[in-house]
C-alpha positions as CSV (number, residue, x, y, z in Angstrom):
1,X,-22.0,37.2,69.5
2,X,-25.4,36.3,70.3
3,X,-24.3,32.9,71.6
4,X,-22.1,35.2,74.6
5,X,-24.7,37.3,75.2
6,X,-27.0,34.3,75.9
7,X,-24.3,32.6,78.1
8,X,-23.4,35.9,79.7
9,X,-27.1,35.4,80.7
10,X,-27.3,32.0,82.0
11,X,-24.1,32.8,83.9
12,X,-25.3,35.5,85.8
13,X,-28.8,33.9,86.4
14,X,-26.8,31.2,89.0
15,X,-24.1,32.7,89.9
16,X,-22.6,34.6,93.0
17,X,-22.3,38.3,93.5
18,X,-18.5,38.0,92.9
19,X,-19.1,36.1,89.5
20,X,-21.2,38.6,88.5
21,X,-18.5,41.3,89.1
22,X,-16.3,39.2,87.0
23,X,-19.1,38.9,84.3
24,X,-19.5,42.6,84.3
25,X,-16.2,43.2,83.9
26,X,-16.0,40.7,81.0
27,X,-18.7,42.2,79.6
28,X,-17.1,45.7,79.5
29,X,-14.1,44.6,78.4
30,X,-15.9,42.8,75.4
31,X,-17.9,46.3,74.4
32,X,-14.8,48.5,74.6
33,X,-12.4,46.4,72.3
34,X,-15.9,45.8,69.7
35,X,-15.5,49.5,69.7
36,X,-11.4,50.0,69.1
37,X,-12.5,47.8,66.1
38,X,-15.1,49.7,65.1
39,X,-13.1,53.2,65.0
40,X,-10.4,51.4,63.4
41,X,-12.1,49.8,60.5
42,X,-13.9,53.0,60.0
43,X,-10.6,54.9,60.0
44,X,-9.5,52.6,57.3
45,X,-12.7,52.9,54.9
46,X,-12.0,56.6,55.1
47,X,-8.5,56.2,54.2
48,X,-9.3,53.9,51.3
49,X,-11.9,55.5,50.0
């Protein structure tokens, strides 16, 4: 995780203003599924326990 975050970095340090839409994008992307997971494992520890 840290290891994207750091190229996320680099890339939008030399990249264009359409990359960094892209990147953006990406990054959103990445922070709304890591949250789906989130809900779901927590659903499932309720259910379990």
């Amino acid at each position: 995780m840290l290891n994207w975050i750091a190229k996320v970095l680099f890339i939008q340090k030399r990249s264009t203003e359409k990359d960094l839409r892209k990147v953006r994008v990406l990054f959103f992307l990445e922070a709304f599924f890591g949250l789906i997971v989130l809900i779901i494992l927590f659903t499932l520890l309720k259910i379990f326990l």
